[in-house]
PDB file of N, H, CA, C and O in Angstrom:
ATOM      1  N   UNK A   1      -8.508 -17.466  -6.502  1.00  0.00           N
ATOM      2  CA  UNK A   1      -7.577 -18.482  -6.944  1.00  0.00           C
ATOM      3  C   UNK A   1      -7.115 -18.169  -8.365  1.00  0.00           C
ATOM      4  O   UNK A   1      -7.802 -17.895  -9.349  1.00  0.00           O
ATOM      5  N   UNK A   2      -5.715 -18.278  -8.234  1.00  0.00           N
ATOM      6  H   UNK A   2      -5.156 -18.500  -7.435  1.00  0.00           H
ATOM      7  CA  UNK A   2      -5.357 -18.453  -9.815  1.00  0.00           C
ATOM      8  C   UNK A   2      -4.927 -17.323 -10.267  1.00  0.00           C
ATOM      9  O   UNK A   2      -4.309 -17.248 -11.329  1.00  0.00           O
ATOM     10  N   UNK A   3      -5.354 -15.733  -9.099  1.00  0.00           N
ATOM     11  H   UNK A   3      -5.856 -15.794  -8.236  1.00  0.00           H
ATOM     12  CA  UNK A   3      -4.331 -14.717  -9.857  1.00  0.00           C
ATOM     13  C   UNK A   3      -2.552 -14.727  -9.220  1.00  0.00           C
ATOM     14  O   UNK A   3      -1.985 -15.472  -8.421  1.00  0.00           O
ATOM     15  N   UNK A   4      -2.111 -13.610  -9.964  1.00  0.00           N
ATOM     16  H   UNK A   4      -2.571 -13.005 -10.613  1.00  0.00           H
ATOM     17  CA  UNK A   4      -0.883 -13.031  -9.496  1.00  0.00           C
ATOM     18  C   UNK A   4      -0.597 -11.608  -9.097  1.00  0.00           C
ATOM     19  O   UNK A   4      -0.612 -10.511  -9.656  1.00  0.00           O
ATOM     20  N   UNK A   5      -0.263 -12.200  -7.596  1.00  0.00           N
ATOM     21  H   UNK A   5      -0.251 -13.091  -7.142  1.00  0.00           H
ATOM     22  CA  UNK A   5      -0.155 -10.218  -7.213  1.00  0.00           C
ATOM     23  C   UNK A   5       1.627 -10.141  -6.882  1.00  0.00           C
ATOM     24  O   UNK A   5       2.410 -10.890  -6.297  1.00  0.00           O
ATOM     25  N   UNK A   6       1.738  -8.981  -7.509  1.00  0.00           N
ATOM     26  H   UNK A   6       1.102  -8.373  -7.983  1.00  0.00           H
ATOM     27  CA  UNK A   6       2.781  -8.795  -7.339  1.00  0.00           C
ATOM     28  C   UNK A   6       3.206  -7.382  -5.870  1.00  0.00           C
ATOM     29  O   UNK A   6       2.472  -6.421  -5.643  1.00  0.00           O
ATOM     30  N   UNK A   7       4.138  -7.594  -5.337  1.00  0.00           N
ATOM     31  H   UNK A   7       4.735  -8.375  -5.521  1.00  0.00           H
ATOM     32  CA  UNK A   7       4.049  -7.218  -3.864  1.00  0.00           C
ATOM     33  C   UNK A   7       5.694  -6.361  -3.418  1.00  0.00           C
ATOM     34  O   UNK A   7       6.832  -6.812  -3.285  1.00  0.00           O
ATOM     35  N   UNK A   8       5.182  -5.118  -3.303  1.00  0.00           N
ATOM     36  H   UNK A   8       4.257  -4.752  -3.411  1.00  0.00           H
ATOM     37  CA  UNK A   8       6.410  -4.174  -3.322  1.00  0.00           C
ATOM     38  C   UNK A   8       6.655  -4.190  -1.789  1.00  0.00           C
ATOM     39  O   UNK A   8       5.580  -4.130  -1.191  1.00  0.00           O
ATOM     40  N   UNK A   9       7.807  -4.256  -0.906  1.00  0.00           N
ATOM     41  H   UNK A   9       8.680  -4.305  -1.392  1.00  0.00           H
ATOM     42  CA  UNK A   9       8.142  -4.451   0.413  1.00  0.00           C
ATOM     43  C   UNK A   9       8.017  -3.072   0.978  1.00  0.00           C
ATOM     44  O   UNK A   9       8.796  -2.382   0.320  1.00  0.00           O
ATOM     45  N   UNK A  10       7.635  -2.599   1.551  1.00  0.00           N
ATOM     46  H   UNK A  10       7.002  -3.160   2.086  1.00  0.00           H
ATOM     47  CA  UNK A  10       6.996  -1.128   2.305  1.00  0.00           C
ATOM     48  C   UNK A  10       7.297  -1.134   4.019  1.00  0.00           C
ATOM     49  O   UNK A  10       6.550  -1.642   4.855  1.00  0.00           O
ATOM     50  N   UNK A  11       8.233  -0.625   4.216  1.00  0.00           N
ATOM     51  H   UNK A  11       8.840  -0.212   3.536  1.00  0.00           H
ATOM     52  CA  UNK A  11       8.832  -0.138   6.074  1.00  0.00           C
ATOM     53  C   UNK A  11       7.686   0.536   6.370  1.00  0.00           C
ATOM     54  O   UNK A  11       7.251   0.177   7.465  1.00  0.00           O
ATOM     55  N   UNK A  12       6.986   1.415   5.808  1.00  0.00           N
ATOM     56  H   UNK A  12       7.339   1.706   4.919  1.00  0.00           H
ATOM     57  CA  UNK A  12       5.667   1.972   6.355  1.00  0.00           C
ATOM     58  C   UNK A  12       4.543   2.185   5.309  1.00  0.00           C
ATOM     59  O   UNK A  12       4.501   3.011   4.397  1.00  0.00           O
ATOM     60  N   UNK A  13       3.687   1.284   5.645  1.00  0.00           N
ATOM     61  H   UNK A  13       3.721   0.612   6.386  1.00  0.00           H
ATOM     62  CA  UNK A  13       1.941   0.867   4.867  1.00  0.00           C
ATOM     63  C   UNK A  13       1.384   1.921   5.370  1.00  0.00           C
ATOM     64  O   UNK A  13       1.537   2.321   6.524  1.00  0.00           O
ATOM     65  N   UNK A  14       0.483   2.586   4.233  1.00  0.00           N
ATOM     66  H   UNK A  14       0.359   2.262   3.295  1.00  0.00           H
ATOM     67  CA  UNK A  14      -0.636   3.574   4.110  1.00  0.00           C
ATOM     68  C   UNK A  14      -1.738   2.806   4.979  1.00  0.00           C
ATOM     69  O   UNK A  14      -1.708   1.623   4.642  1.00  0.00           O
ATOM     70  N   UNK A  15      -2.910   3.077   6.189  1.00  0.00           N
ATOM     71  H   UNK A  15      -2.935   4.039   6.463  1.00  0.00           H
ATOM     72  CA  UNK A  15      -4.009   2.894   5.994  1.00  0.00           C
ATOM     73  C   UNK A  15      -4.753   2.966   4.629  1.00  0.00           C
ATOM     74  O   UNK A  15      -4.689   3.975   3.927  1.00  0.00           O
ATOM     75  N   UNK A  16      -5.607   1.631   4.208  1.00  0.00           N
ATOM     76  H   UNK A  16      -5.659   0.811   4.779  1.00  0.00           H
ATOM     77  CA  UNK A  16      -5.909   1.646   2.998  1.00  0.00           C
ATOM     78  C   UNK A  16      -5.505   0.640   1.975  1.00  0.00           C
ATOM     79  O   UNK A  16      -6.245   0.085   1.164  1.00  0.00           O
ATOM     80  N   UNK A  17      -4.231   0.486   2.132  1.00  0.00           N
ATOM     81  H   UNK A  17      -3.629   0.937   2.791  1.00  0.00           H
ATOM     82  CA  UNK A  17      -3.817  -0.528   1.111  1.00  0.00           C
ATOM     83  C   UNK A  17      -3.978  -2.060   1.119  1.00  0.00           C
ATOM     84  O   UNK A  17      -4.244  -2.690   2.142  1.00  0.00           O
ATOM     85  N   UNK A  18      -3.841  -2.479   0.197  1.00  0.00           N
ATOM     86  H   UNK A  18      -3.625  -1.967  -0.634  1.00  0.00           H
ATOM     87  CA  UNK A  18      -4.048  -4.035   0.177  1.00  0.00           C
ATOM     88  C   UNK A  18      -2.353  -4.548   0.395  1.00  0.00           C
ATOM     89  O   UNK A  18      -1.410  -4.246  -0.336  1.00  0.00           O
ATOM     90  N   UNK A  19      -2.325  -5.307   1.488  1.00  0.00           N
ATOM     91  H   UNK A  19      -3.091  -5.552   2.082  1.00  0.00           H
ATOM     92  CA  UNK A  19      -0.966  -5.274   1.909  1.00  0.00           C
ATOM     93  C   UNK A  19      -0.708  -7.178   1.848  1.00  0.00           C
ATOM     94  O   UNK A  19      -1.833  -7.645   1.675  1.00  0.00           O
ATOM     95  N   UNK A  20      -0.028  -7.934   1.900  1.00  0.00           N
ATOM     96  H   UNK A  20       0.886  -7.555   2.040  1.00  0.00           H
ATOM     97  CA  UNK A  20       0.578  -9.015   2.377  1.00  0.00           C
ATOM     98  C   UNK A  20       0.873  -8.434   4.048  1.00  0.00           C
ATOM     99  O   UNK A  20       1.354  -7.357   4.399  1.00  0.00           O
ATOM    100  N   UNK A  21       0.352  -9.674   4.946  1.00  0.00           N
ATOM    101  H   UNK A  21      -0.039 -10.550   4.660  1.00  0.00           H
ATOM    102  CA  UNK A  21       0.799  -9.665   6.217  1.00  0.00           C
ATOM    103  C   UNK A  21       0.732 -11.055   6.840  1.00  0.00           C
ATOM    104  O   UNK A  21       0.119 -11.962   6.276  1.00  0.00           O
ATOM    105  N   UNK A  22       1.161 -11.170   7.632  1.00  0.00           N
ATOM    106  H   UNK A  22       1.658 -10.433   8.090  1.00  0.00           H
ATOM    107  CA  UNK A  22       1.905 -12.179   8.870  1.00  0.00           C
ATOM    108  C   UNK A  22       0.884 -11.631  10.064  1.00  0.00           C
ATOM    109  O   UNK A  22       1.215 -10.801  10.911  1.00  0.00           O
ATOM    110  N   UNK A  23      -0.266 -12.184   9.975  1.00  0.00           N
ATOM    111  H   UNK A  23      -0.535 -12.859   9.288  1.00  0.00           H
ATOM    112  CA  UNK A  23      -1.091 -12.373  11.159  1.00  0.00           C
ATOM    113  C   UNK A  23      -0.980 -12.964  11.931  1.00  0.00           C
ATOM    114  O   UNK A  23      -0.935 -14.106  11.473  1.00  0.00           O
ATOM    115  N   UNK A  24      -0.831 -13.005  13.620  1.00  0.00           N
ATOM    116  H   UNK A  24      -0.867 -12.077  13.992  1.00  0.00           H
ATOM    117  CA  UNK A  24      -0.708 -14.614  14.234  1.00  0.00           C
ATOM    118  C   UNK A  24       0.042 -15.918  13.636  1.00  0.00           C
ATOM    119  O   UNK A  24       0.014 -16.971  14.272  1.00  0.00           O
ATOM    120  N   UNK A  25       0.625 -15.829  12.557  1.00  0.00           N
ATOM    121  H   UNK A  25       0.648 -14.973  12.041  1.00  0.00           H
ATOM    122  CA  UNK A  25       1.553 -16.692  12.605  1.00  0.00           C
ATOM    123  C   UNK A  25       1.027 -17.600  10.802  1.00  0.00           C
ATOM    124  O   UNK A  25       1.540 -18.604  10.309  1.00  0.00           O
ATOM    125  N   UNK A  26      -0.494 -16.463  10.068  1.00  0.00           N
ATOM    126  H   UNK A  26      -0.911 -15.647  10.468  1.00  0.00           H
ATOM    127  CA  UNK A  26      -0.642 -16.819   9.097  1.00  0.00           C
ATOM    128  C   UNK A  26      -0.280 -15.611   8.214  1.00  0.00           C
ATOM    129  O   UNK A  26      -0.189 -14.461   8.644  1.00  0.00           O
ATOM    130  N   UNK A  27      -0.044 -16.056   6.695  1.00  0.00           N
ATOM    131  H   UNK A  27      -0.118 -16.990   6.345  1.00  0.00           H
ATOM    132  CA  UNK A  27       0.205 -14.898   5.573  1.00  0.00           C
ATOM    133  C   UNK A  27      -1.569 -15.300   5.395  1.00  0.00           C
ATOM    134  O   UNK A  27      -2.340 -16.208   5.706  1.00  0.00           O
ATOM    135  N   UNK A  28      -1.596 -13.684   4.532  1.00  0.00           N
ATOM    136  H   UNK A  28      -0.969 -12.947   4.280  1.00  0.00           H
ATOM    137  CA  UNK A  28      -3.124 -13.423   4.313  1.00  0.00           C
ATOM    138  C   UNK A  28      -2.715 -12.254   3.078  1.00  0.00           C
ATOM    139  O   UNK A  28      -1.540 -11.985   2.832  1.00  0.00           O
ATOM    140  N   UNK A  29      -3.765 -11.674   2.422  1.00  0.00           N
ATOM    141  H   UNK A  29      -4.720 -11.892   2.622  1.00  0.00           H
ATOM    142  CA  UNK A  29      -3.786 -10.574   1.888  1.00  0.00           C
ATOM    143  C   UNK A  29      -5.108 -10.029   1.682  1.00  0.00           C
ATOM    144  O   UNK A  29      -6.077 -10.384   1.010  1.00  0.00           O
ATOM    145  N   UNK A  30      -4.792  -8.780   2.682  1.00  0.00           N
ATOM    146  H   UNK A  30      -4.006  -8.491   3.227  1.00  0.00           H
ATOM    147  CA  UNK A  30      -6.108  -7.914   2.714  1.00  0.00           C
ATOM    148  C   UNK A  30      -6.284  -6.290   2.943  1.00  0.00           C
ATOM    149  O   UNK A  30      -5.286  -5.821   2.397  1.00  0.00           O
ATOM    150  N   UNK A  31      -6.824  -5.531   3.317  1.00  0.00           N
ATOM    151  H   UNK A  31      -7.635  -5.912   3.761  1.00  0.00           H
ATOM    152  CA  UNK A  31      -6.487  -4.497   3.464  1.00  0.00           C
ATOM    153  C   UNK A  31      -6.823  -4.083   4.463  1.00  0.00           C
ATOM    154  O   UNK A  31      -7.834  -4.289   5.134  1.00  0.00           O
ATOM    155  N   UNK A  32      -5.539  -3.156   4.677  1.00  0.00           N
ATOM    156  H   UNK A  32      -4.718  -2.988   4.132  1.00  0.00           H
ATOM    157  CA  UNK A  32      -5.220  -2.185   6.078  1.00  0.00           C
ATOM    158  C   UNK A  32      -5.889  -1.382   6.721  1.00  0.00           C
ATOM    159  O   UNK A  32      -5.991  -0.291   6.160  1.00  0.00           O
ATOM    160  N   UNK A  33      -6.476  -1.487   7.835  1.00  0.00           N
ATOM    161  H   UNK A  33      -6.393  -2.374   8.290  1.00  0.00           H
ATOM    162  CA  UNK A  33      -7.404  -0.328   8.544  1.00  0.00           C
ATOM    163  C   UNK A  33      -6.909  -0.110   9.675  1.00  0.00           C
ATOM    164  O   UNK A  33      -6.568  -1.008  10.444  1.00  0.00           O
ATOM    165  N   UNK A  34      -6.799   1.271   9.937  1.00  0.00           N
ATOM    166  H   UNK A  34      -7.075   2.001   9.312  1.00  0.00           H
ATOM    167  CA  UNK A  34      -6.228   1.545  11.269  1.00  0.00           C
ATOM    168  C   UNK A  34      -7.406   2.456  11.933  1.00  0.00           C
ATOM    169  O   UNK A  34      -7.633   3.625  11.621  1.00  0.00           O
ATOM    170  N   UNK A  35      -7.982   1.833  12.729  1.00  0.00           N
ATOM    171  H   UNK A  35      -7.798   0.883  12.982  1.00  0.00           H
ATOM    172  CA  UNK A  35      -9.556   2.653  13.683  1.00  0.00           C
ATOM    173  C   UNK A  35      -8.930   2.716  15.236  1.00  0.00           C
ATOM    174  O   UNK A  35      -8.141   1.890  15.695  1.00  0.00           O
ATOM    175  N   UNK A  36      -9.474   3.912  15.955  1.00  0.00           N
ATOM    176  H   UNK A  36     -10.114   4.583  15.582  1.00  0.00           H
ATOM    177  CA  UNK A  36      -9.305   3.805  16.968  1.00  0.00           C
ATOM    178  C   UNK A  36      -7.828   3.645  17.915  1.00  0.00           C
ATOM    179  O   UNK A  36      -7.828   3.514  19.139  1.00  0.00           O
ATOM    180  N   UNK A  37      -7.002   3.676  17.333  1.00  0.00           N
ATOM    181  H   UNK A  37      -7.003   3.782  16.339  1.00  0.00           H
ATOM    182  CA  UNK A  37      -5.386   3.645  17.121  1.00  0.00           C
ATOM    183  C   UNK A  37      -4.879   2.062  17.150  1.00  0.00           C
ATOM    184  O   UNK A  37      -3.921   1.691  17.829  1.00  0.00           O
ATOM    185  N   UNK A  38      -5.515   1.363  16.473  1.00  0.00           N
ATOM    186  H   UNK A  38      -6.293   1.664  15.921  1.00  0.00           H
ATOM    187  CA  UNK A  38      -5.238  -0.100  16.428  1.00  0.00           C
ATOM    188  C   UNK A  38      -5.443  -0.393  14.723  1.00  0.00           C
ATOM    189  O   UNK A  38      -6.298   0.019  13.939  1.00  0.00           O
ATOM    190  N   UNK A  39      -4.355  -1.221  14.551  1.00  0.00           N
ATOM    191  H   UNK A  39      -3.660  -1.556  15.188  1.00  0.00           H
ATOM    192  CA  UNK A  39      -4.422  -1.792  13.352  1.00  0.00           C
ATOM    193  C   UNK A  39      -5.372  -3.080  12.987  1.00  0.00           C
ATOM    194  O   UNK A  39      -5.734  -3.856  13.872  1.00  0.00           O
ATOM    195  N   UNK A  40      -5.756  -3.249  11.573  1.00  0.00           N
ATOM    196  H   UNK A  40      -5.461  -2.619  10.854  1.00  0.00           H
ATOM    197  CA  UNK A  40      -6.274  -4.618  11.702  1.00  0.00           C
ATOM    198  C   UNK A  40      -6.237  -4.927   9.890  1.00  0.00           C
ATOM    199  O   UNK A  40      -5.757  -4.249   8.981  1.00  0.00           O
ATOM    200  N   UNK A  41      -6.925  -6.169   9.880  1.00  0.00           N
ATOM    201  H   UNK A  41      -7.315  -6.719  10.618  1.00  0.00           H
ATOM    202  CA  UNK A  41      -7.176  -6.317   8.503  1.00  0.00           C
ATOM    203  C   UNK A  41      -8.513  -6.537   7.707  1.00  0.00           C
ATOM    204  O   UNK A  41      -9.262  -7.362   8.229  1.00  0.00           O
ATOM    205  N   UNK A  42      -8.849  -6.099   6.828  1.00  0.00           N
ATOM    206  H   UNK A  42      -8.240  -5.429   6.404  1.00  0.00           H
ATOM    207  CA  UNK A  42     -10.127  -6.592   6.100  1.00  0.00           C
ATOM    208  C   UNK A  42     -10.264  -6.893   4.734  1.00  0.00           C
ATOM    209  O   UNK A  42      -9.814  -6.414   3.693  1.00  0.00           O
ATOM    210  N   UNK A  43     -11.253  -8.122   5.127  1.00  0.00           N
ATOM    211  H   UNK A  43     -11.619  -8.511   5.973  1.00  0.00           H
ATOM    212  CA  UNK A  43     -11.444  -8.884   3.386  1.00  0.00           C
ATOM    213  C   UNK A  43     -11.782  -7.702   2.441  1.00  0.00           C
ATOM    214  O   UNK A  43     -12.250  -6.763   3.085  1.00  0.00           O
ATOM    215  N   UNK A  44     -11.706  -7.506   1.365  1.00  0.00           N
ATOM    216  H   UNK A  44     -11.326  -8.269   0.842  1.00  0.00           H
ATOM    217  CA  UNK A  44     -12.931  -7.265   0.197  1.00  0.00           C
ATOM    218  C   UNK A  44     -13.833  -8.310   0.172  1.00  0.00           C
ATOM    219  O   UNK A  44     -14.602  -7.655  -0.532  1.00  0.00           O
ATOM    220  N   UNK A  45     -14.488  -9.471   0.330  1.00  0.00           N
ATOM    221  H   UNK A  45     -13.863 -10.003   0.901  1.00  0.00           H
ATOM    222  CA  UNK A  45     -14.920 -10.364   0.094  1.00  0.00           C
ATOM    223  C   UNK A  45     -16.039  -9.781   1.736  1.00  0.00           C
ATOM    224  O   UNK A  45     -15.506 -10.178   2.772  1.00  0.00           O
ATOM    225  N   UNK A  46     -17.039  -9.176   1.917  1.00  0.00           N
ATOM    226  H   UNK A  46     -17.472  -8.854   1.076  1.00  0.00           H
ATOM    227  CA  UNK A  46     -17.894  -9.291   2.946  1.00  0.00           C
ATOM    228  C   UNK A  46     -18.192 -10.599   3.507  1.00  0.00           C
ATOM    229  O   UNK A  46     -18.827 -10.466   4.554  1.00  0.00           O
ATOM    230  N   UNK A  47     -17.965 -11.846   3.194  1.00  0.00           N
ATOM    231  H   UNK A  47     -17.450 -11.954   2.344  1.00  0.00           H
ATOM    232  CA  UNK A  47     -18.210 -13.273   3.384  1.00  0.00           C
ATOM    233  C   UNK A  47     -17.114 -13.557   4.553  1.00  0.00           C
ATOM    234  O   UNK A  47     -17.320 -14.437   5.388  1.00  0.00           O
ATOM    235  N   UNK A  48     -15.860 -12.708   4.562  1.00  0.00           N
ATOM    236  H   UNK A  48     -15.692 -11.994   3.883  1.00  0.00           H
ATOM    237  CA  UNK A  48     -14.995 -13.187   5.475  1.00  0.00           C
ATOM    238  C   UNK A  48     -15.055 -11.777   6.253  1.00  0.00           C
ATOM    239  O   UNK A  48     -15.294 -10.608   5.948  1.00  0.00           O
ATOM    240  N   UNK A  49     -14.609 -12.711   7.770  1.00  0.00           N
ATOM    241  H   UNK A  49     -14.415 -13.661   8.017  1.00  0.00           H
ATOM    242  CA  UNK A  49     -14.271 -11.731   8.552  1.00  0.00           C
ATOM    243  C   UNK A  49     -12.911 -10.443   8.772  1.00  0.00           C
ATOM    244  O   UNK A  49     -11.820 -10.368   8.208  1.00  0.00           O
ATOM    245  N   UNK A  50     -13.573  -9.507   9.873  1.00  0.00           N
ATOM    246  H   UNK A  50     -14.460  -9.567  10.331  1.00  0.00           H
ATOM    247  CA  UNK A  50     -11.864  -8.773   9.438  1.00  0.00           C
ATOM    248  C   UNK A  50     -11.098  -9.927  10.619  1.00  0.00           C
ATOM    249  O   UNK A  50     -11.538 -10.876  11.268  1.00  0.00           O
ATOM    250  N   UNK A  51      -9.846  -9.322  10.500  1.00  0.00           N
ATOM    251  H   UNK A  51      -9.488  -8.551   9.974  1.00  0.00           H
ATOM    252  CA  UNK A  51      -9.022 -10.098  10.956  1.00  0.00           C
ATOM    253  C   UNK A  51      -7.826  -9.170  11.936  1.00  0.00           C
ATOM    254  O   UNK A  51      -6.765  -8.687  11.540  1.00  0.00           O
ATOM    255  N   UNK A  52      -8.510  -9.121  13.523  1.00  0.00           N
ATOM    256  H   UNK A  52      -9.372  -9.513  13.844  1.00  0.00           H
ATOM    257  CA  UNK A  52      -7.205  -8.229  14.448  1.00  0.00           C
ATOM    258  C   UNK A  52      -6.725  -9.511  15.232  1.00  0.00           C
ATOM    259  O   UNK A  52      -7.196 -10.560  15.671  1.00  0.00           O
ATOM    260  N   UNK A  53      -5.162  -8.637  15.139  1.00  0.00           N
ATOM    261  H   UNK A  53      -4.780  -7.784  14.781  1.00  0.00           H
ATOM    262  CA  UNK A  53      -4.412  -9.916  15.321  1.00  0.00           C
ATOM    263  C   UNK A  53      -4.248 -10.168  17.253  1.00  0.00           C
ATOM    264  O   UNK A  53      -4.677  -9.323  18.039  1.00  0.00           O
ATOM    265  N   UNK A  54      -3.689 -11.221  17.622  1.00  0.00           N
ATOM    266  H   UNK A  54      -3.340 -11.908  16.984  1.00  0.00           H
ATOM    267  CA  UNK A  54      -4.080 -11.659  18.824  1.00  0.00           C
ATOM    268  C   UNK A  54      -2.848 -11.104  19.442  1.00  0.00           C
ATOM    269  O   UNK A  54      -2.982 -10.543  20.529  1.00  0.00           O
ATOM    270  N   UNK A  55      -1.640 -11.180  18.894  1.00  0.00           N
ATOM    271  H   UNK A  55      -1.531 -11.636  18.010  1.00  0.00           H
ATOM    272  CA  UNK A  55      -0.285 -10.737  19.127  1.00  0.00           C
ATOM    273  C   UNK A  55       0.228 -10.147  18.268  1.00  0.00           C
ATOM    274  O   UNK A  55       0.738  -9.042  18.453  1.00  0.00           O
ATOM    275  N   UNK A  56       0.203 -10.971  16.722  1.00  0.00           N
ATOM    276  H   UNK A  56      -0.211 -11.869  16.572  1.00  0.00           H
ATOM    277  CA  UNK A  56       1.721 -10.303  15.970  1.00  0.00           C
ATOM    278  C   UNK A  56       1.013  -9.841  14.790  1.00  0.00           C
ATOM    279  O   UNK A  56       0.365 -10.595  14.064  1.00  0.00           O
ATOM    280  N   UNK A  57       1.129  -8.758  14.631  1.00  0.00           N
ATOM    281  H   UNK A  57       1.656  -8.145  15.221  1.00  0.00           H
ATOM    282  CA  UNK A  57       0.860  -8.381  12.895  1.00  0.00           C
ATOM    283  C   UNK A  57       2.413  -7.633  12.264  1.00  0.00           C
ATOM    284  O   UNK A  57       3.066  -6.673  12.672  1.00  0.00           O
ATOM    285  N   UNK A  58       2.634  -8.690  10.960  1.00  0.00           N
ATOM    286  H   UNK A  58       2.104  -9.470  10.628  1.00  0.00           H
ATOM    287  CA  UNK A  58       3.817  -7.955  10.374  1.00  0.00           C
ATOM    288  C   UNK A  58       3.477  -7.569   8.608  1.00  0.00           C
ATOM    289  O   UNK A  58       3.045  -8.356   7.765  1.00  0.00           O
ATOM    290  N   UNK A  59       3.796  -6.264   8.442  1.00  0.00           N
ATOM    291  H   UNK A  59       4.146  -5.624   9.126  1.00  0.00           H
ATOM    292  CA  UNK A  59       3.188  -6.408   7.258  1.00  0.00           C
ATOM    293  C   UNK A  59       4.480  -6.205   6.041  1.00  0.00           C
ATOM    294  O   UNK A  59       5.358  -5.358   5.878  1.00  0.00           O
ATOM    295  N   UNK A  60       4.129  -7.284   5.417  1.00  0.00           N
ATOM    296  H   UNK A  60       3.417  -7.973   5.549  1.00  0.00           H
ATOM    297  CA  UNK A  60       5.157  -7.822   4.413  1.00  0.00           C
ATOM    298  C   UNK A  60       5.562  -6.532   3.200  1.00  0.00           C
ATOM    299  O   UNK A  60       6.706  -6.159   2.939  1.00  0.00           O
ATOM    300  N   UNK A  61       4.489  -6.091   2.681  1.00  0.00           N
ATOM    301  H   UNK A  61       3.560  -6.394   2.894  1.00  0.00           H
ATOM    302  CA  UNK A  61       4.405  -4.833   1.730  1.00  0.00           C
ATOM    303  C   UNK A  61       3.330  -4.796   1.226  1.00  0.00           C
ATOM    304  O   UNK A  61       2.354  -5.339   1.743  1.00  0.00           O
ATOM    305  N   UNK A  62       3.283  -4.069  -0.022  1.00  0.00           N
ATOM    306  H   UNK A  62       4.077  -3.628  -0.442  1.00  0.00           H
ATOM    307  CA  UNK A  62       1.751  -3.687  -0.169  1.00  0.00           C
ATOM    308  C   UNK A  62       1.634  -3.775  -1.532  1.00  0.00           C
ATOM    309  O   UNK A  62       2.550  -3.391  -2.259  1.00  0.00           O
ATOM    310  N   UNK A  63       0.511  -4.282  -2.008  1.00  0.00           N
ATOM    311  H   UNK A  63      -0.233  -4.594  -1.417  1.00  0.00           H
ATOM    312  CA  UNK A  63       0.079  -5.049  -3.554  1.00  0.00           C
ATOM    313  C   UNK A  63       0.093  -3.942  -4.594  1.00  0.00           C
ATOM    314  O   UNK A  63      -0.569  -2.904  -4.627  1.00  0.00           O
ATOM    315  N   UNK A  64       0.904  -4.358  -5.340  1.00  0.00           N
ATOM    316  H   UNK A  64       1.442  -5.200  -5.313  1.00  0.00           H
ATOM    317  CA  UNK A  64       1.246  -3.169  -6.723  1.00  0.00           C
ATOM    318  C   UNK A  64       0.716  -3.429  -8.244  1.00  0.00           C
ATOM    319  O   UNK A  64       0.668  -2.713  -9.244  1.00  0.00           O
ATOM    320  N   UNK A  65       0.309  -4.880  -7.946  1.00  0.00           N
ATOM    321  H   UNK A  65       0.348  -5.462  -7.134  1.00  0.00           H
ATOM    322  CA  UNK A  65      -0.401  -5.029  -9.297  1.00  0.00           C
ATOM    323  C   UNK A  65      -0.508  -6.405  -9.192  1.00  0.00           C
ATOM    324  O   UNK A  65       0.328  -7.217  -8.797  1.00  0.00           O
ATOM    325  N   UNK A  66      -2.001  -6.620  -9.722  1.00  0.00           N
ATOM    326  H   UNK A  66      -2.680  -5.959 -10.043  1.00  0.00           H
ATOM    327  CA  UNK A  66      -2.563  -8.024  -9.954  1.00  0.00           C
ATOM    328  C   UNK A  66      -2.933  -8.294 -11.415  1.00  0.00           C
ATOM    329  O   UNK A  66      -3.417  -7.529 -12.250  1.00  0.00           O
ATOM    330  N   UNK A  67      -2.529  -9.770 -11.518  1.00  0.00           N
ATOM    331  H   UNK A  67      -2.136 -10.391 -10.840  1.00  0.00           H
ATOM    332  CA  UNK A  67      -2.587 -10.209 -13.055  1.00  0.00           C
ATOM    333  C   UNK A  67      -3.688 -11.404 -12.873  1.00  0.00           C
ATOM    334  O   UNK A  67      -3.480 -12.554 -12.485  1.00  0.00           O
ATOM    335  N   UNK A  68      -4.488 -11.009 -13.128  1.00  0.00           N
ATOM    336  H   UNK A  68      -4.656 -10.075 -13.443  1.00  0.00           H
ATOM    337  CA  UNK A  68      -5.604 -12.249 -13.489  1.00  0.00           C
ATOM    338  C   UNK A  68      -5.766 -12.780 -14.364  1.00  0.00           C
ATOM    339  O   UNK A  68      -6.026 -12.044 -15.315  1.00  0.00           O
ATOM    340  N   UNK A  69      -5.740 -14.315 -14.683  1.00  0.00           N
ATOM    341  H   UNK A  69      -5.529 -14.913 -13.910  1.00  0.00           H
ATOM    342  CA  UNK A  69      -6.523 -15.338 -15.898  1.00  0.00           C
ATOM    343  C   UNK A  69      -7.378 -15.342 -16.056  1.00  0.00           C
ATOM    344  O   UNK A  69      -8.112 -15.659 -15.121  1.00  0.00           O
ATOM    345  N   UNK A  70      -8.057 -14.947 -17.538  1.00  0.00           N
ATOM    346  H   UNK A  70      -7.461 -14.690 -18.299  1.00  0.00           H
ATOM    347  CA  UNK A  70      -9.332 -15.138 -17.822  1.00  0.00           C
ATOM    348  C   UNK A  70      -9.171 -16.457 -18.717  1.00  0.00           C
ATOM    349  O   UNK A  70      -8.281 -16.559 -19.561  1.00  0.00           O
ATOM    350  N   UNK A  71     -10.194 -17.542 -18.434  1.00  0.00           N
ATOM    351  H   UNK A  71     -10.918 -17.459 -17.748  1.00  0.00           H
ATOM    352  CA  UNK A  71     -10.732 -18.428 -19.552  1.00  0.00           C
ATOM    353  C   UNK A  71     -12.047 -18.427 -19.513  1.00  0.00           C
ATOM    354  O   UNK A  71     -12.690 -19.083 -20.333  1.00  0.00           O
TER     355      UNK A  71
END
């Protein structure tokens, strides 16, 4: 909570990157894994699950820089 990522629009995402996507019908931001010839998504956060989509994965672009608040 509370940072800012800023998000470059990408026609074709690297496996690997931390992308903005349109999962099933939610935005999320996580990163891209492609295993087995299927795409999916995964937290950094081990607490959450990965996330393969049921129908639709669209991926918005891919995270170019985050600005975090420190207090």
């Amino acid at each position: 909570d509370g940072d800012t990522v800023v998000i470059e629009p990408t026609p074709s995402p690297r496996a690997g990157q931390i992308v903005a996507a349109l999962i099933d019908g939610e935005n999320t931001l996580k990163r891209l894994v492609f295993v087995h010839g299927k795409w999916f998504l995964k937290a950094e956060n081990a607490s959450y699950p990965e996330l393969h989509p049921r129908a639709d994965l669209t991926i918005q672009g891919a995270v170019r820089l985050v600005v975090r608040s420190v207090n």
